[in-house]
C-alpha positions in Angstrom: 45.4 152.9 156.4 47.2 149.5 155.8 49.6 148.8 153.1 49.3 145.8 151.3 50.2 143.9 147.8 47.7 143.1 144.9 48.6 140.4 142.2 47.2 141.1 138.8 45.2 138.4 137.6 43.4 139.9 134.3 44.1 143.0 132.3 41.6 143.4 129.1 40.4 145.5 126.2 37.1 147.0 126.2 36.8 149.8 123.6 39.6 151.7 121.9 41.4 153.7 124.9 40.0 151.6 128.0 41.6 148.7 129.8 40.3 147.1 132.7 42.8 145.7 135.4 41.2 143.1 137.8 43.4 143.0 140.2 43.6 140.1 143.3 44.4 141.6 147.1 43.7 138.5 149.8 45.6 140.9 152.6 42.5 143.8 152.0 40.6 143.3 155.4 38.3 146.2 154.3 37.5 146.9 150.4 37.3 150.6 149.8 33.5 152.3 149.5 32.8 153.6 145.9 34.8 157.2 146.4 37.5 156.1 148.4 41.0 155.5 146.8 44.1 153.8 147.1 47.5 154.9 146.7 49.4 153.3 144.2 53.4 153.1 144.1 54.2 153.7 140.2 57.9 151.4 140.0 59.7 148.3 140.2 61.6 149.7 142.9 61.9 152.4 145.3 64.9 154.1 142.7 61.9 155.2 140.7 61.1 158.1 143.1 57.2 158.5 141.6 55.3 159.8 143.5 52.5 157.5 144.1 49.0 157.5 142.4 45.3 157.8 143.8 43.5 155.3 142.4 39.5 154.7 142.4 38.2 151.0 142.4 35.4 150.6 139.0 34.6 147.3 141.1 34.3 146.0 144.9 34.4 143.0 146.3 36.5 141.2 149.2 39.5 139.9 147.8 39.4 141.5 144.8 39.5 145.0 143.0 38.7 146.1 139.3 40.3 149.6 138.1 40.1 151.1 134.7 42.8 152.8 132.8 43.0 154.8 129.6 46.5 156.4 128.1 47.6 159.4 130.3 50.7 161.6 129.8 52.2 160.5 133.5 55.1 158.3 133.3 53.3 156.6 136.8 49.9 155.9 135.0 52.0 154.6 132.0 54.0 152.0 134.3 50.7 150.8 135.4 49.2 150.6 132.0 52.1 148.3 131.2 51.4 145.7 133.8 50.6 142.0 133.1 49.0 138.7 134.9 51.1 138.0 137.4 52.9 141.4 138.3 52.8 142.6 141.7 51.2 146.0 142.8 52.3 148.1 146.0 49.2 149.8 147.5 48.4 151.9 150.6 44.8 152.4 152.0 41.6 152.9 151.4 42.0 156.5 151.9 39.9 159.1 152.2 35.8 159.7 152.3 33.9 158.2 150.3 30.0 158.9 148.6 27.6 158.6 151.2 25.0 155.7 151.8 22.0 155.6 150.4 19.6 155.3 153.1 15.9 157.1 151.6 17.1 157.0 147.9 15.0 155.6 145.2 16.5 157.6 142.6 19.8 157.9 141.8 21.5 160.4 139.1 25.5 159.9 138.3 27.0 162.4 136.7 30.7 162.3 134.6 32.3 164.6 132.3 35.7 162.8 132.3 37.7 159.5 132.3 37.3 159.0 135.9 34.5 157.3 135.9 35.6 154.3 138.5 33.8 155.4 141.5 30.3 155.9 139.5 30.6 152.2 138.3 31.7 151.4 142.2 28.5 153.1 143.5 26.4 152.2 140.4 26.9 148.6 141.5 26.1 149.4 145.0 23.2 151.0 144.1 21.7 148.5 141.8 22.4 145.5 144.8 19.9 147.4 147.4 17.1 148.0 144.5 17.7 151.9 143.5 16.9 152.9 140.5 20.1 154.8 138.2 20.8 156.9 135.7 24.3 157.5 134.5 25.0 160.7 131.7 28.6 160.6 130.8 30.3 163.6 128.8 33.0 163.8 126.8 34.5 165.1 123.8 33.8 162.1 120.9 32.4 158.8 121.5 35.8 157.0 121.9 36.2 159.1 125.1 33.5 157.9 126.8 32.9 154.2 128.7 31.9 151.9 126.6 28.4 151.4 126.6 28.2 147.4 126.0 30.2 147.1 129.0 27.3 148.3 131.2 24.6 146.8 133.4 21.8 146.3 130.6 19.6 147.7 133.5 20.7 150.7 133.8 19.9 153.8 132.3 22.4 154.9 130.4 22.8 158.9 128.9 26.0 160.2 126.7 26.2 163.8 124.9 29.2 164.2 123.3 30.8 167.7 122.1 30.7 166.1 118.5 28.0 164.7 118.1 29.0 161.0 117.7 26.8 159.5 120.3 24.1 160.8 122.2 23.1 164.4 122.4 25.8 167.1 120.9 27.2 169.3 123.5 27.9 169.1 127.1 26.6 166.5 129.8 25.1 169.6 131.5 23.0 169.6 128.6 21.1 166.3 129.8 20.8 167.1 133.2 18.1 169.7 133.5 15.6 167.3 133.1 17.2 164.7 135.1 17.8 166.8 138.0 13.9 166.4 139.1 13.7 163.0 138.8 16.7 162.2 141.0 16.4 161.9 144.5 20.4 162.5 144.7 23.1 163.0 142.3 26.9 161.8 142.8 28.9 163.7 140.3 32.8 163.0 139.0 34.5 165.9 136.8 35.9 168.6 136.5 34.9 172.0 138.6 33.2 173.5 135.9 30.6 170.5 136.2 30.2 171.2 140.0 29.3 174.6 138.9 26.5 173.7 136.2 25.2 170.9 138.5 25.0 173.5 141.7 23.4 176.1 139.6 21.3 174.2 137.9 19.6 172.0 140.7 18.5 175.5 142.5 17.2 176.2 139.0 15.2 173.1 138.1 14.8 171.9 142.2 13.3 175.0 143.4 16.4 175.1 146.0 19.1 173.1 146.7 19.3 171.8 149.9 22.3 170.0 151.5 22.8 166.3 151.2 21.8 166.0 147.5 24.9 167.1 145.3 27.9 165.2 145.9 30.9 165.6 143.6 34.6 163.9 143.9 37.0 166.2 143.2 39.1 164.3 141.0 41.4 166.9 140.0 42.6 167.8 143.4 46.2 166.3 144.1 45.9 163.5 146.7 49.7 162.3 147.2 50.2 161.4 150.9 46.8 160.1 151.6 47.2 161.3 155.4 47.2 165.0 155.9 50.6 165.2 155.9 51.9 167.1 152.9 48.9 169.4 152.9 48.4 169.4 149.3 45.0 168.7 149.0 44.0 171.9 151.5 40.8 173.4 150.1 39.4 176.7 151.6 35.8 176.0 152.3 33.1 178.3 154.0 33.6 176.3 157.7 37.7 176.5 157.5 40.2 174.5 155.8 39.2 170.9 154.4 41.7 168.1 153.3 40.8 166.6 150.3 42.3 163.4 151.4 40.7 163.0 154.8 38.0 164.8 154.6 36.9 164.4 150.8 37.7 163.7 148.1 33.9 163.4 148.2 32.2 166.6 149.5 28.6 167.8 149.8 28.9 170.3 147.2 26.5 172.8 149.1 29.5 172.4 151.3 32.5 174.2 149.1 32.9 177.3 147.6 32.7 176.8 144.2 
């Protein structure tokens, strides 16, 4: 893990509670894999005493990172939000495990049901440079809360269902997935545990079995504050032992966890 400084050189609208932040870091040796994160320090100064924040790159590339943000009660997200061209940013990593690569995969099935949908556009882009073919279903609860379409790849697939009905199919993004589930030849899946739980059950369901090394979910509500192992906040209790979520996730084979 290496600590470095990022210099923001664009910050942008693109749809009525999402920003994107392109931000420029020439001292990254190593940009982090769709998955990975990097730890943020929320303040001008060390006085602050934020904790700092995990955050997941929406775009790679070798001097120079894309995140998106979107209102959040946390004064540290909110300090962030508020940044301009030309601020400074504190950031420690990459950190963690990230999706796995896609050696054998012609088919590729991302999965959201919340606002953390950075490391599916990461992967989505990785995906699409070495020829696989994706689909991305989004779920959230109105159309506002969901990525904006126009802002994606016109070459992608793209799937929304939205609890009220104002885009895509009403209901659940669980709802769309029973038919996708056979077409993909792996699914990477950001949300909440709930969705793990649909997505586990359901590919035994439509799959005939679920075998390891084809659901893959981040767990993007676990606390990741150190980034090292150190504070052991991120312990998960997992069928082999205890697992880090830090080190050892936050991506994990979800035939893996006890869910």
């Amino acid at each position: 893990m290496n600590q470095f400084a990022g210099v923001v050189r664009h910050k942008e609208t693109i749809g009525p509670a999402w920003w994107r932040l392109t931000v420029t870091v020439p001292d990254l040796t190593s940009p982090p894999q769709p998955g990975q994160f990097l730890l943020l320090r929320c303040g001008d100064d060390w006085r602050n005493g934020y904790l700092r924040r995990p955050l997941f790159a929406a775009h790679l590339a070798n001097d120079e990172l894309t995140f998106l943000l979107t209102p959040q009660p946390d004064p540290g997200y909110a300090w962030l939000l508020s940044r301009q061209a030309g601020d400074t940013l504190d950031l420690l990593g990459p950190c963690g495990l990230g999706f796995p690569p896609l050696d054998a995969i012609g088919n590729l099935l991302l999965v959201g049901d919340g606002q953390t949908v950075g490391p599916l556009l990461a992967q989505l882009a990785v995906a699409l440079a070495q020829g696989v073919s994706v689909t991305l279903a989004l779920g959230g609860s109105r159309a506002a809360a969901l990525y904006p379409v126009a802002a994606l790849p016109p070459v992608v697939e793209y799937q929304a269902a939205t609890l009220d009905g104002s885009l895509g199919r009403r209901g659940s993004v669980t709802d769309l997935t029973p038919v996708l589930l056979p077409w993909a030849d792996a699914v990477f899946a950001v949300g909440s545990p709930g969705l793990y739980r649909t997505l586990h059950r359901q590919a035994g369901e439509y799959r005939l079995g679920l075998r390891p090394g084809y659901l893959y979910g981040l767990l993007a509500d676990q606390l990741l504050a150190c980034g090292v192992g150190a504070c052991l906040s991120c312990t998960l209790a997992t069928p082999t032992g205890l697992k880090l979520a830090c080190l050892d996730g936050p991506v994990f084979d979800l035939t893996q966890l006890d869910l």
